[in-house]
C-alpha positions in Angstrom: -145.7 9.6 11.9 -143.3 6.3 12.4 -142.1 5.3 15.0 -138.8 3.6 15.2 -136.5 2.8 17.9 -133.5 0.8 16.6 -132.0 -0.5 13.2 -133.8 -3.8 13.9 -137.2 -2.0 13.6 -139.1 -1.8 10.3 -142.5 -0.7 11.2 -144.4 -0.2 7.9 -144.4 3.4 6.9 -147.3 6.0 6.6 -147.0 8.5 4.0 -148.6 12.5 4.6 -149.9 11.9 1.2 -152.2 14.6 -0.6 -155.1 13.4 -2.9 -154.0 14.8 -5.7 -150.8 12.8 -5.5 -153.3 9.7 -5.2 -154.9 10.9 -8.3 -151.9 11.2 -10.2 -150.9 7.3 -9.2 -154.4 6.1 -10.7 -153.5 7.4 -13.6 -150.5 5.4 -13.7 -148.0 8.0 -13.1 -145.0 7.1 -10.9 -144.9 9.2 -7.7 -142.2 11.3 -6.4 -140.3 9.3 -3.9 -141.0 10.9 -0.3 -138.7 12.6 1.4 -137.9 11.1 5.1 -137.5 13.7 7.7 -136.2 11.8 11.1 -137.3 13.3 14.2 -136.3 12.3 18.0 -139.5 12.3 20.2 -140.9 16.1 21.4 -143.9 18.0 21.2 -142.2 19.9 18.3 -142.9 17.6 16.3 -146.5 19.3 15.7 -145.0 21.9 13.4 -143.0 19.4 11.6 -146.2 17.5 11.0 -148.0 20.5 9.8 -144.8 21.6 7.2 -144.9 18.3 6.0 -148.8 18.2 4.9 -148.1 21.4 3.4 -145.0 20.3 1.4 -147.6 17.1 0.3 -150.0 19.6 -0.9 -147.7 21.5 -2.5 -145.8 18.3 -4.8 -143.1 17.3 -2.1 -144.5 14.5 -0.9 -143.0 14.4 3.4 -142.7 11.1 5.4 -141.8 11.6 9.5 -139.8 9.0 11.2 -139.7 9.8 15.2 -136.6 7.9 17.4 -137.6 7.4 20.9 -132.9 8.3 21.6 -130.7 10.9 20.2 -128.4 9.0 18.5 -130.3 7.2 16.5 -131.5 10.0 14.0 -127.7 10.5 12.9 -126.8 7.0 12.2 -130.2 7.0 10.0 -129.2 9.7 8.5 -125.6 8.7 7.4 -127.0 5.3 6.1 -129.5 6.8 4.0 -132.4 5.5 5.4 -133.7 9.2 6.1 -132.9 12.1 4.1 -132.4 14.8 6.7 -133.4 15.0 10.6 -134.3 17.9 13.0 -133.7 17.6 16.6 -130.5 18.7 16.9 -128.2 21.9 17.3 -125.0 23.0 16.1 -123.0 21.6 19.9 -124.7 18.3 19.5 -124.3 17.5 16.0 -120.4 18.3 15.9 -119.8 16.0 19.2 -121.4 13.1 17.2 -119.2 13.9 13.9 -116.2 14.0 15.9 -117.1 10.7 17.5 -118.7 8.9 14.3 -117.0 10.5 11.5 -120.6 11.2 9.9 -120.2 13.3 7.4 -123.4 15.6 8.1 -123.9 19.5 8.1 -126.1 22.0 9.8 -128.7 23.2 6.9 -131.5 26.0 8.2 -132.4 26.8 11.4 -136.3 25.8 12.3 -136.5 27.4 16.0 -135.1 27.8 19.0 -136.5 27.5 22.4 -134.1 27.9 26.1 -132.9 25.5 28.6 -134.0 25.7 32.0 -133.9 24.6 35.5 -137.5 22.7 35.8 -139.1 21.8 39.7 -142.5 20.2 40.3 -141.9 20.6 43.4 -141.1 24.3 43.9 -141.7 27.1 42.5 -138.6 29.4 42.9 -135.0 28.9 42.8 -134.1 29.8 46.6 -137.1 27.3 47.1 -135.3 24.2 46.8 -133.9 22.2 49.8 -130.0 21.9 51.0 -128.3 19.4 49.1 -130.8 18.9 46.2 -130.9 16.1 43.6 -131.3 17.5 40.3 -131.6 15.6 36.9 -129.4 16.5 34.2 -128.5 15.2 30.6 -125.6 12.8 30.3 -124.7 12.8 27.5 -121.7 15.2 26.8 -122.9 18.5 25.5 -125.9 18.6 27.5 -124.1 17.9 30.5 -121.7 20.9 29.6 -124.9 23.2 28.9 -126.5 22.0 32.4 -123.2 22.4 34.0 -123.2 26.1 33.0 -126.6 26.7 34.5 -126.0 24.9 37.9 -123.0 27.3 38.0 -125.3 30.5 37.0 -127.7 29.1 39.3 -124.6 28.9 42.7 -124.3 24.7 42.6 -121.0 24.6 41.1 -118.0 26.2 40.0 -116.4 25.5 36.5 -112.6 25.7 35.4 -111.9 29.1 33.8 -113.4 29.4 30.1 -115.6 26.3 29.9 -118.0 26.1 27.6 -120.7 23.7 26.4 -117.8 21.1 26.2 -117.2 21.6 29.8 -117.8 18.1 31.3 -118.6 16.6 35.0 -114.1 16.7 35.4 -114.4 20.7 34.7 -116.1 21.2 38.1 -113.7 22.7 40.4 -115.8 23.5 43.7 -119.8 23.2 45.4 -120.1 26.0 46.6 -123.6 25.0 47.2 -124.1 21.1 48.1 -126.1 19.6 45.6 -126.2 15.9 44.2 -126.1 15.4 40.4 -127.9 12.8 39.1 -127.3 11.7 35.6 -130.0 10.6 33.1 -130.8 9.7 29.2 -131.9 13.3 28.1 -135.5 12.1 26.8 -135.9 10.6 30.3 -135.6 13.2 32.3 -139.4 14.5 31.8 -140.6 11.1 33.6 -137.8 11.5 36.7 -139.5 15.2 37.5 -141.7 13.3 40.0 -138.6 11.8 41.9 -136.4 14.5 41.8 -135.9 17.9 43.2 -135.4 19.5 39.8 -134.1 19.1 36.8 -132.2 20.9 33.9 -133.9 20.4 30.3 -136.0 21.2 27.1 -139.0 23.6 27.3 -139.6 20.0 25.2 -140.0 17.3 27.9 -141.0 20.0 30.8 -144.8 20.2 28.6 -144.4 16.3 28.3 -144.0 16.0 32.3 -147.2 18.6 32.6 -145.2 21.7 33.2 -145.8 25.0 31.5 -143.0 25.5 29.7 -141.9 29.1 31.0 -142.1 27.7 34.2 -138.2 27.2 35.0 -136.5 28.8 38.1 -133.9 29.9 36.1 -133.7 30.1 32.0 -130.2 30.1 29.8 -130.6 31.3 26.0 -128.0 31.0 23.7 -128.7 31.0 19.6 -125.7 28.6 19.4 -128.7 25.5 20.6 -130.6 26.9 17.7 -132.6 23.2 16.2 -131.4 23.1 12.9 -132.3 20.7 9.7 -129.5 18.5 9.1 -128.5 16.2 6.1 -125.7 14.9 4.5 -122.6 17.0 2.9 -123.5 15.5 -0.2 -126.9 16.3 -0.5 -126.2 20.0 1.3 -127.9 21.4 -1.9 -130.5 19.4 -3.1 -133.0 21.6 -4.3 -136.0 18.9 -2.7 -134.3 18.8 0.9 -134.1 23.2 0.7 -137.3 23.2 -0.9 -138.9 21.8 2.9 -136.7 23.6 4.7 -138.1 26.5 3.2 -141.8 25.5 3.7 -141.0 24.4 7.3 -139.6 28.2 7.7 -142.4 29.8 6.1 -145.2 28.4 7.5 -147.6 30.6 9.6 -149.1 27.6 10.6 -146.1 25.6 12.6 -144.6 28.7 13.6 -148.3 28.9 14.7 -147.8 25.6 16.5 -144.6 26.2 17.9 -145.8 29.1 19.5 -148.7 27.4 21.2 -147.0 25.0 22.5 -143.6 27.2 24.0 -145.4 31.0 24.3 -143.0 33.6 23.9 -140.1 31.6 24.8 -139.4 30.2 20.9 -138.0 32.3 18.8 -137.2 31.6 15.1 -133.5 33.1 14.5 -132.2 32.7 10.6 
């Protein structure tokens, strides 16, 4: 996998490569140009490994780029330096589009997993102290999402029919004190340690050493689905469904994936 953090960066590039492609580019015939699937850093990333060694194996030669940030998989992906990304769900992708004008569309879905409200220091929601700080995303649809749980969870009050675009101006009461503390959304598994709790990814609670059904409180909605994403114009390439198909069908990452989140991913189509 490569790792790359900004448009400056140009790390050299390890390709999944199978030995019969190797074979075939002794004898002199040109290889297939590998596909570039962009990835923002999680654990999920396992199963994308796996689907890509067994799209190599199978003629579709895979390469994996993992961003360290959440933005930069998009503007990869409208300047063709990938070909499609996963890390992303439906909510996320349409607030970049709307502020980018990236022309990108949702293709399949490769899993789904819930959003929760993580503690290493306590172990049940009526647990945690008066006036708590808890960690949530800031950027703006994971703010909405983790504003919807704190008001499931009794910490806040939203304006009548917020949804996930509900942001930190929709809050109309406390009805429980609590002190909001906003953070990068790949961060948050490092801040666990400092504070109270915090809302995110099954993702970054198994990268802060946390099992991931460990949450006080869970919300599950098929809408945050992670779904493959590429370009409109390349919707229906035949190589980019091809993976997608692979990734689905694979016993192994869905193998994978359920190591790593137990019964808590699901794999909707």
């Amino acid at each position: 996998m490569v790792l790359l953090s900004d448009r400056a960066s140009r790390p050299s590039r390890r390709l999944i490569l199978a030995g019969a492609l190797a074979g075939i580019a002794g004898r002199g015939v040109a290889q297939e140009k590998p596909l570039r699937l962009g990835l923002a850093t999680s654990v999920s990333n396992q199963a994308a490994e796996i689907a890509a060694r067994e799209a190599t194996a199978q003629g579709l030669p895979v390469e994996t780029i993992e961003f360290n940030d959440w933005n930069t998989p998009n503007r990869a992906l409208a300047d063709r330096e990938i070909d499609l990304n996963l890390f992303q769900h439906v909510p996320f992708l349409e607030f970049t589009k709307a502020q980018t004008g990236y022309d990108l569309v949702p293709l399949g879905i490769a899993y789904n997993t819930p959003f929760g409200l993580y503690s290493r220091r306590y172990k049940a929601l009526a647990e945690l102290p008066e006036n708590p700080r808890i960690a949530i995303s800031g950027d703006p649809v994971n703010t909405g999402r983790s504003l919807l749980l704190l008001q499931k969870a009794g910490y806040v009050t939203l304006k009548p029919g917020a949804d996930f675009r509900v942001g930190m101006d929709g809050i109309t009461g406390y009805p429980k004190p609590i002190r909001i503390v906003q953070l990068d959304g790949p961060q948050i598994a490092r801040t666990l340690e400092e504070m109270d709790a915090a809302l995110t990814y099954p993702t970054f609670a198994r990268m802060a050493g946390l099992a991931p059904d460990s949450a006080l409180l869970f919300e599950n909605d098929a809408i945050y689905a992670f779904r493959f994403v590429a370009r409109r114009d390349r919707a229906q390439d035949a190589r980019l469904l091809r993976f997608v198909a692979i990734y689905q069908s694979s016993p192994a990452a869905k193998a994978k994936l359920q190591e790593l989140y137990g019964t808590l991913v699901t794999f909707p189509r």
